[in-house]
N, CA, C and O of each residue as an XYZ file, in Angstrom:
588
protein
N      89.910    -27.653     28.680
C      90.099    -29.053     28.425
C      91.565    -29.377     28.693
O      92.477    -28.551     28.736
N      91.654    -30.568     28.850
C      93.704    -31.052     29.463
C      93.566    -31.608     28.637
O      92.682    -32.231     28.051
N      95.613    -31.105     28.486
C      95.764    -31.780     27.138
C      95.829    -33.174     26.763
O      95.906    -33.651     25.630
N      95.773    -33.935     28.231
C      95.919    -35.353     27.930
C      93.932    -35.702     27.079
O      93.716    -36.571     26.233
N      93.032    -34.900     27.563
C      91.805    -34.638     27.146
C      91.677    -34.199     25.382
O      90.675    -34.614     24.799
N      92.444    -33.577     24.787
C      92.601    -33.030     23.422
C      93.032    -33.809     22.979
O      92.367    -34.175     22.011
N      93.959    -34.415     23.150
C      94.971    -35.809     22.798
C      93.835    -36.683     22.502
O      93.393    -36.820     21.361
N      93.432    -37.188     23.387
C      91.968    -38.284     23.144
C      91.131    -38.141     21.831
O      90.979    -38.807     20.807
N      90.621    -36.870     22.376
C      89.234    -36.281     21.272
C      89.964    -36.004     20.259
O      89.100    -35.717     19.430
N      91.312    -35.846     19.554
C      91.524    -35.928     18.394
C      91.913    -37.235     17.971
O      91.290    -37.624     16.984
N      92.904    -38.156     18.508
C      92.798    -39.439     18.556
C      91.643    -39.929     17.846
O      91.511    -40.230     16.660
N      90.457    -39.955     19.262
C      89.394    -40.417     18.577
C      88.316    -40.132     16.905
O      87.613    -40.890     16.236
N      88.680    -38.701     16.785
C      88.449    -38.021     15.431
C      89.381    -38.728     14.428
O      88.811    -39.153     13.424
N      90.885    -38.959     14.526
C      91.656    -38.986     13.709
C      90.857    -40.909     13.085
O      90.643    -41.365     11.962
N      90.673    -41.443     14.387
C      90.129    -42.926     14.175
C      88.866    -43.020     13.013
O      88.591    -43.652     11.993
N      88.429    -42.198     13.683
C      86.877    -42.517     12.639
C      87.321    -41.698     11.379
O      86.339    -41.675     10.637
N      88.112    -41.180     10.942
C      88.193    -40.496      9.802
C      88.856    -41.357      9.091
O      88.398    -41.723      8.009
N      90.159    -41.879      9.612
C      90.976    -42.662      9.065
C      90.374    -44.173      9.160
O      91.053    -45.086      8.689
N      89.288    -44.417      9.677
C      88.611    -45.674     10.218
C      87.887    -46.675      8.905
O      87.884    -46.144      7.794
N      87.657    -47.218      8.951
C      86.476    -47.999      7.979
C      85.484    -46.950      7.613
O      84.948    -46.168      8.398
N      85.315    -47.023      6.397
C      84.513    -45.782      6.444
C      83.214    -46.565      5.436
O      83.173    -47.407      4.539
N      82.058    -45.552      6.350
C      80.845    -46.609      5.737
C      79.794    -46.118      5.440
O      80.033    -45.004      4.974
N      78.404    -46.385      5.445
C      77.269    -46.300      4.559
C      75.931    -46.244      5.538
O      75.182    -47.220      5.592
N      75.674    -45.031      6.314
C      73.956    -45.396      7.301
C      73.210    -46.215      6.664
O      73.531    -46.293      5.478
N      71.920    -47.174      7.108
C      70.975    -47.352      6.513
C      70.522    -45.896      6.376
O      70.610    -44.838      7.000
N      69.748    -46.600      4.719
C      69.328    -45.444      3.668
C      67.522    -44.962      4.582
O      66.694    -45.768      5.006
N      67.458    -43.745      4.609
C      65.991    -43.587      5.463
C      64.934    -43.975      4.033
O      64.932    -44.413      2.883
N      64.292    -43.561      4.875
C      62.818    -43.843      3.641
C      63.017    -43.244      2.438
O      62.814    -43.894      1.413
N      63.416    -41.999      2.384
C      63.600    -41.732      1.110
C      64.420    -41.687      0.190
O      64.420    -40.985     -0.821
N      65.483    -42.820      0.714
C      66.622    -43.368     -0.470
C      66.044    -44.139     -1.012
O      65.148    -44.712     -0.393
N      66.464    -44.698     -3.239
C      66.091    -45.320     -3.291
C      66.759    -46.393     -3.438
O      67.987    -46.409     -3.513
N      65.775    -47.743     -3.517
C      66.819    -49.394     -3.363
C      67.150    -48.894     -4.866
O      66.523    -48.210     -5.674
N      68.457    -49.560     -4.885
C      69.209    -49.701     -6.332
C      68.527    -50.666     -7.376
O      67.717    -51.510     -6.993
N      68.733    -50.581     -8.175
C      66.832    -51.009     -9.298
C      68.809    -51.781    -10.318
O      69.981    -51.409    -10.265
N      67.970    -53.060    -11.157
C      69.230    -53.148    -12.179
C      69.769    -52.309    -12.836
O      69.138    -51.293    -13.129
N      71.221    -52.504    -13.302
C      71.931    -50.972    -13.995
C      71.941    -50.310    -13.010
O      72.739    -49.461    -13.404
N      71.636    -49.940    -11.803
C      71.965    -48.763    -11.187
C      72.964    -48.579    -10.389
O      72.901    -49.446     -9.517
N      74.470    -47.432    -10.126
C      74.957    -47.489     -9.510
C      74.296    -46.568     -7.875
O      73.568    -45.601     -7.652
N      75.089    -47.589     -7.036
C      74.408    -47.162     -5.644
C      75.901    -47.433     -4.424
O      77.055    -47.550     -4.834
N      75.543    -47.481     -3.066
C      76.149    -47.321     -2.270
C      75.580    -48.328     -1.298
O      74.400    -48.661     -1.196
N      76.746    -48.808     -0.517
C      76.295    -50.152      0.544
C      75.768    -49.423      1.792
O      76.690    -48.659      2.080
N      74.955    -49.279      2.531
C      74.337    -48.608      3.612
C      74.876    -49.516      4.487
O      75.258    -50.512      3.871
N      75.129    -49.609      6.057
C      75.154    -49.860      7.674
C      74.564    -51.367      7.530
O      75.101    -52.251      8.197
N      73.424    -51.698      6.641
C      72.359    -52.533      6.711
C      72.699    -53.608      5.650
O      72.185    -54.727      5.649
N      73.812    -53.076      4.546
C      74.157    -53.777      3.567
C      73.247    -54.205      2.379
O      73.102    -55.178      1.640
N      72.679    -52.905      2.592
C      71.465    -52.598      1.285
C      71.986    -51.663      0.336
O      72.541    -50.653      0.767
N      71.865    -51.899     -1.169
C      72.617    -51.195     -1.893
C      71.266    -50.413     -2.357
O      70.179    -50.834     -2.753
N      71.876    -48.854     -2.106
C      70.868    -47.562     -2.235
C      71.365    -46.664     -3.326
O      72.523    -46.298     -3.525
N      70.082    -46.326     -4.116
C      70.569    -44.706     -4.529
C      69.929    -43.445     -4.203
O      68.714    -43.278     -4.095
N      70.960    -42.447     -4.032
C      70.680    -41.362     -3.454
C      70.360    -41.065     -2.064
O      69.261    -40.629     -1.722
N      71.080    -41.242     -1.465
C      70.517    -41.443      0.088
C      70.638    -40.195      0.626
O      71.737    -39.661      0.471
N      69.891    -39.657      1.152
C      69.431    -38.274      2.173
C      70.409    -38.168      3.400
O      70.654    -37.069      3.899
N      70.854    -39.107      3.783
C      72.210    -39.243      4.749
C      73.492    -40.386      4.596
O      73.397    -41.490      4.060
N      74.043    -40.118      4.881
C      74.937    -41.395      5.175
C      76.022    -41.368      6.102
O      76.716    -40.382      6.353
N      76.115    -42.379      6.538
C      76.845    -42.419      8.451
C      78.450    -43.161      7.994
O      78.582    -44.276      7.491
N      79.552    -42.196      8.331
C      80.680    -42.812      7.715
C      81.417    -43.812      8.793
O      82.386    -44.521      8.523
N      80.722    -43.719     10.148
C      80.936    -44.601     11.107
C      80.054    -46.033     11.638
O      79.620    -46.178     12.781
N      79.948    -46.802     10.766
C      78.245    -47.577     11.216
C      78.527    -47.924     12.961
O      77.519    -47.915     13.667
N      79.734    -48.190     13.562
C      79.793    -49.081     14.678
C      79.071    -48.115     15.660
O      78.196    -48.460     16.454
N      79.526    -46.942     15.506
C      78.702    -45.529     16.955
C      77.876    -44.841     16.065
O      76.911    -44.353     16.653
N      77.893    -44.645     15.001
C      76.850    -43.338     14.117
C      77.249    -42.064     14.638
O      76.497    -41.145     14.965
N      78.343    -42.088     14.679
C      79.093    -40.459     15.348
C      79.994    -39.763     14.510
O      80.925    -39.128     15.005
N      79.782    -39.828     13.111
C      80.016    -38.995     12.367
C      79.489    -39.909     10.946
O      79.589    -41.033     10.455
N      78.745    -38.307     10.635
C      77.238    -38.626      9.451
C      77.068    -37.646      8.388
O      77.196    -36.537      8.908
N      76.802    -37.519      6.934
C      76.422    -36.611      6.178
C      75.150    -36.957      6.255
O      74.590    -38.031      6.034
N      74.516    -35.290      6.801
C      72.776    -35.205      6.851
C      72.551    -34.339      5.651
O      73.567    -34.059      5.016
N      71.045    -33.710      5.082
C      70.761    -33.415      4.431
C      71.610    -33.369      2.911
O      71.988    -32.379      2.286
N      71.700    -34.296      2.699
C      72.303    -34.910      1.247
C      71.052    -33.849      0.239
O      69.893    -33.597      0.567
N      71.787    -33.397     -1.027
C      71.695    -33.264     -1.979
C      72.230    -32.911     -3.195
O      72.752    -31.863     -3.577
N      71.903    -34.486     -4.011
C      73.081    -34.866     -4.877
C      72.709    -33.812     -6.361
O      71.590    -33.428     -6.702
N      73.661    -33.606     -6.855
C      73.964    -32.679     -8.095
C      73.574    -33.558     -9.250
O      72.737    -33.279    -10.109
N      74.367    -34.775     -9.151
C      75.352    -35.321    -10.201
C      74.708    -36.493     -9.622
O      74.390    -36.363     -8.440
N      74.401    -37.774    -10.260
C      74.692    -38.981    -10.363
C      74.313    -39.872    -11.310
O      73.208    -39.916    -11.851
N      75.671    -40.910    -11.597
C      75.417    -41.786    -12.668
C      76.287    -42.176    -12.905
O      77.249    -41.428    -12.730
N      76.597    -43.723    -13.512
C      77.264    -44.756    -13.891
C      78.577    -44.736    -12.835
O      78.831    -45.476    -11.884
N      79.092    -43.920    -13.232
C      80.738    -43.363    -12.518
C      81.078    -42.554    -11.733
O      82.261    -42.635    -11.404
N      80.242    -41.436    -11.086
C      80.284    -40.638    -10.076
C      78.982    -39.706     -9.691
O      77.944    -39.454    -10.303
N      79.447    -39.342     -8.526
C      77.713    -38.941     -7.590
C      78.277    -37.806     -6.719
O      79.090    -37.882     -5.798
N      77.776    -36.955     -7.126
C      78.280    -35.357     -6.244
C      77.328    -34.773     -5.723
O      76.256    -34.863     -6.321
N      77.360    -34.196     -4.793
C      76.284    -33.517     -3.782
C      76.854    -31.997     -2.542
O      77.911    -31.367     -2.571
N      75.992    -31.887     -1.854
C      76.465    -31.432     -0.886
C      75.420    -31.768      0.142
O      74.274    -32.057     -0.202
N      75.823    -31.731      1.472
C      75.488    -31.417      2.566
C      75.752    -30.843      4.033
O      76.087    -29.676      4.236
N      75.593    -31.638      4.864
C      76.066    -31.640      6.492
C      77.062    -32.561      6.913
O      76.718    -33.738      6.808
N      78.202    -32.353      7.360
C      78.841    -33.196      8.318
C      78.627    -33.220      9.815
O      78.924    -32.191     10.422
N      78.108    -34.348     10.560
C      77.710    -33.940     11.869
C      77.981    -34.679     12.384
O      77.506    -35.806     12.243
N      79.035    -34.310     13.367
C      80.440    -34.942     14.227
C      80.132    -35.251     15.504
O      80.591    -34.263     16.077
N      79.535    -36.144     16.604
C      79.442    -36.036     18.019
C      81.115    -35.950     18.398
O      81.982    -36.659     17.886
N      81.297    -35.056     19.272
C      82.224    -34.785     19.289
C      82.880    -35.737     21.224
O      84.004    -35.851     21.713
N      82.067    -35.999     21.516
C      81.987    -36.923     22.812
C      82.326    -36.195     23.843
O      83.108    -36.884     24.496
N      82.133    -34.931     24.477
C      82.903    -34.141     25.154
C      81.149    -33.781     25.404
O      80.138    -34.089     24.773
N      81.408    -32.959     26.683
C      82.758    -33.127     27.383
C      82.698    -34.088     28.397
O      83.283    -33.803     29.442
N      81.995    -35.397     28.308
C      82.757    -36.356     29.344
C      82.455    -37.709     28.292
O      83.292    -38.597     28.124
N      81.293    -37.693     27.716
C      81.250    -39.445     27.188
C      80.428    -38.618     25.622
O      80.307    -37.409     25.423
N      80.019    -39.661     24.801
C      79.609    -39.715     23.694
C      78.202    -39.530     23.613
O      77.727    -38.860     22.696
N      77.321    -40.183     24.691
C      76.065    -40.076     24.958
C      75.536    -38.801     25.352
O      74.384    -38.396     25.200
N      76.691    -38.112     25.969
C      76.251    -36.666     26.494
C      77.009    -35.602     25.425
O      77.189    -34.412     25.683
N      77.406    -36.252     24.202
C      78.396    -35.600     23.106
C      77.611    -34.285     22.516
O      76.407    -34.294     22.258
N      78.221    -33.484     22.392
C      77.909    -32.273     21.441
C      78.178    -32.414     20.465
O      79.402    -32.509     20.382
N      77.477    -32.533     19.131
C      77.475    -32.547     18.025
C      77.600    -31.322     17.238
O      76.820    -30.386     17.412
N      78.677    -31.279     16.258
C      78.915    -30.192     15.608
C      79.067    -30.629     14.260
O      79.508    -31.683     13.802
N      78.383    -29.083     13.446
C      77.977    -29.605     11.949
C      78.886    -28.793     10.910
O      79.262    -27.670     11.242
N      79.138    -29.152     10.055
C      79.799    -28.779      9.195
C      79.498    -28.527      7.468
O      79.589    -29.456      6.666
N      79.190    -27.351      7.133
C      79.171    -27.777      5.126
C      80.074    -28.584      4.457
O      81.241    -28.211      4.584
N      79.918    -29.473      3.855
C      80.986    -30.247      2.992
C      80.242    -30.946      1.649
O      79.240    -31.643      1.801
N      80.592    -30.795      0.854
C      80.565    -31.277     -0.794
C      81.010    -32.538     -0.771
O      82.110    -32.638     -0.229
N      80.346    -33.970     -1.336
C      80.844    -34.917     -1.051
C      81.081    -35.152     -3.107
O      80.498    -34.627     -4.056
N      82.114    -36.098     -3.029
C      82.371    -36.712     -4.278
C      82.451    -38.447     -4.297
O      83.507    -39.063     -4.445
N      81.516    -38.891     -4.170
C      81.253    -40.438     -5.031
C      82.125    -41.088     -5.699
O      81.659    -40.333     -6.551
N      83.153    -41.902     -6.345
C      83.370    -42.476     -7.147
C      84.155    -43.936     -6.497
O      83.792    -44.536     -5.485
N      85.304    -44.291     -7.381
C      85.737    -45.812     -7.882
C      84.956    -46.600     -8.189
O      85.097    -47.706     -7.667
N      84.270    -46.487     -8.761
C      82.733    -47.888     -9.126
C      83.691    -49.615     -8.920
O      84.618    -50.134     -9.542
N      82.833    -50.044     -7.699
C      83.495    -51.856     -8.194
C      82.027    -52.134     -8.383
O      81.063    -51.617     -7.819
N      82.097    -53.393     -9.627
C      81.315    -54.014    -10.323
C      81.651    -55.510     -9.660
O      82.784    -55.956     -9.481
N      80.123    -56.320     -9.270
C      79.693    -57.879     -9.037
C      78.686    -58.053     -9.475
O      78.025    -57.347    -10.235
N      78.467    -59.072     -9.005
C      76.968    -59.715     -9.285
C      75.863    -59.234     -8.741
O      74.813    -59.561     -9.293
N      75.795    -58.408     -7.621
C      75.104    -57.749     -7.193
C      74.753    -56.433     -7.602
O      73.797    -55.827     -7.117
N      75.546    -55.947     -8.537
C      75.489    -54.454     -9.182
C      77.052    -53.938     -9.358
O      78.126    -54.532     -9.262
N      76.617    -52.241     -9.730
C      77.602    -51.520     -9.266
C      77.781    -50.930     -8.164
O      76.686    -50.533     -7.767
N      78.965    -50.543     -7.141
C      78.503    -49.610     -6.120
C      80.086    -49.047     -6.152
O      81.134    -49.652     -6.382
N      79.817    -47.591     -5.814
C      80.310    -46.542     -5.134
C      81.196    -47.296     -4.261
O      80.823    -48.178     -3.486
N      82.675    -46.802     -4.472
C      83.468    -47.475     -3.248
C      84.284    -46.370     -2.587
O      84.464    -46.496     -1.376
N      84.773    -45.375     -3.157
C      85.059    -43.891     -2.263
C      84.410    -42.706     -2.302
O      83.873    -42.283     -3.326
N      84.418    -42.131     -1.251
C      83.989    -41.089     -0.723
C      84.831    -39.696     -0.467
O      85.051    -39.525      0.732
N      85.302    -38.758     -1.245
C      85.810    -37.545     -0.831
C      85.169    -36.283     -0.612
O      84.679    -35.552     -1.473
N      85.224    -36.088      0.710
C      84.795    -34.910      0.975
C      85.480    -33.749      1.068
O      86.634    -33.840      1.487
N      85.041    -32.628      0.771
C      85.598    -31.036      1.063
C      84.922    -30.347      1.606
O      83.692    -30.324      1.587
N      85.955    -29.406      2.406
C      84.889    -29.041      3.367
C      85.234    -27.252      2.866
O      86.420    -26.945      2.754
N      84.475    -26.492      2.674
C      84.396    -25.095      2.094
C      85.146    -24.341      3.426
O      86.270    -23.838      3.420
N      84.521    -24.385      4.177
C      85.515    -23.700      5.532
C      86.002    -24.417      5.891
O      86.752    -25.052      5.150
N      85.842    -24.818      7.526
C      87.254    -25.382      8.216
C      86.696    -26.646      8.206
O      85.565    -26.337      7.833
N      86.653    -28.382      8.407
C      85.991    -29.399      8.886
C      86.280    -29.796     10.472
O      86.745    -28.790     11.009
N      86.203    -30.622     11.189
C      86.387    -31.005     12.327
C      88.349    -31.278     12.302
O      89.145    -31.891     11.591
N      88.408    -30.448     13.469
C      90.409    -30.741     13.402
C      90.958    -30.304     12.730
O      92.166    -30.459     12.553
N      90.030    -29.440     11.996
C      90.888    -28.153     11.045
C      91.100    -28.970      9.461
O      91.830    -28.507      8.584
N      90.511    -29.924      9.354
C      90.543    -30.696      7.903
C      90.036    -30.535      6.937
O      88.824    -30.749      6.944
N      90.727    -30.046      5.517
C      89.760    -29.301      3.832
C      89.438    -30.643      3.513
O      88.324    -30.706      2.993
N      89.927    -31.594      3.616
C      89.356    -32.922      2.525
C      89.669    -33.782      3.291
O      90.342    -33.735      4.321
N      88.968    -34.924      2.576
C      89.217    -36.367      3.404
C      88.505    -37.337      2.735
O      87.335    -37.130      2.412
N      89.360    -38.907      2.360
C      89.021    -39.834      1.516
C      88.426    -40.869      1.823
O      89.103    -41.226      2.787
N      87.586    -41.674      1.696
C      87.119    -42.407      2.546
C      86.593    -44.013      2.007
O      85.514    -44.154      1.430
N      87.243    -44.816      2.206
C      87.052    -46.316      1.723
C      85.178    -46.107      2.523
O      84.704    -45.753      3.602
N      84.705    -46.554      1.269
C      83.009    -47.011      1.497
C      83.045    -48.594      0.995
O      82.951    -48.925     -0.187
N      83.200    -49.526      2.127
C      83.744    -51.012      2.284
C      82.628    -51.873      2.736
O      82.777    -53.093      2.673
N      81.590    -51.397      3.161
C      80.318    -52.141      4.158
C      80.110    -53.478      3.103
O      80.505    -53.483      1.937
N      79.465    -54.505      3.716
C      79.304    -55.671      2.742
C      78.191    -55.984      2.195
O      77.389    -55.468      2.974
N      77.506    -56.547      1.275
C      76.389    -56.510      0.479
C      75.569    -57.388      1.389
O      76.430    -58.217      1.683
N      74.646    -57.706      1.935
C      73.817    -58.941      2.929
C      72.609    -59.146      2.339
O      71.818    -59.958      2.819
């Protein structure tokens, strides 16, 4: 790869990490947030609990926690682990991207409270070995809007 090529693909990593960070629609087997319940804004701006994935990029869906399973959840924080799975857009475009997966432990919290409920507003992940770009943790504003 050239380095003006590495330059890019971390660039572009450093973007979506440091980027808006957000919420997939919840698949079928998340559930909708019921009253009292704290939940999380999905891609779709549906407030979910427990969701089986969630996409921290909604604009490309190119970096996602798959197989979610949460430990912990309630009122004030939601812990789990799963998959991090990174298209990595290489080696020429995103469509032809290799996706690479990662173990990482996610941690839930800042609860903001409206009229619409409670929801989950950050996201920290750890990653047990290495993550994408050589990264142990990473914080993540969960900002998507309620619709």
């Amino acid at each position: 790869m050239s380095p003006r090529r590495a330059l890019v693909t971390f660039a572009s990593l450093a973007l979506a990490v440091a980027g808006i960070a957000a919420v997939a629609p919840a698949p079928a087997s998340a559930a909708p947030a019921g009253p009292g319940d704290t939940g999380i804004v999905d891609c779709a701006g549906n407030i979910v609990v427990k969701p089986k994935q969630m996409t921290i990029t909604c604009a490309d869906a190119g970096v996602s926690i798959i197989s979610l399973k949460w430990t912990t959840w309630n009122d004030n924080t939601a812990r789990g682990t799963g998959v991090l799975a990174w298209n990595t857009c290489l080696p020429e475009t995103c469509v032809d991207g290799i996706v690479q997966e990662y173990p990482v432990t996610i941690t839930l919290g800042r609860v903001a409270s409206g009229v619409e409920g409670s929801i989950f507003s950050r996201a920290t992940l750890r990653f047990p070995e290495t993550g994408p770009a050589g990264l142990q943790t990473g914080t993540y504003l969960l900002d998507n809007p309620i619709r």
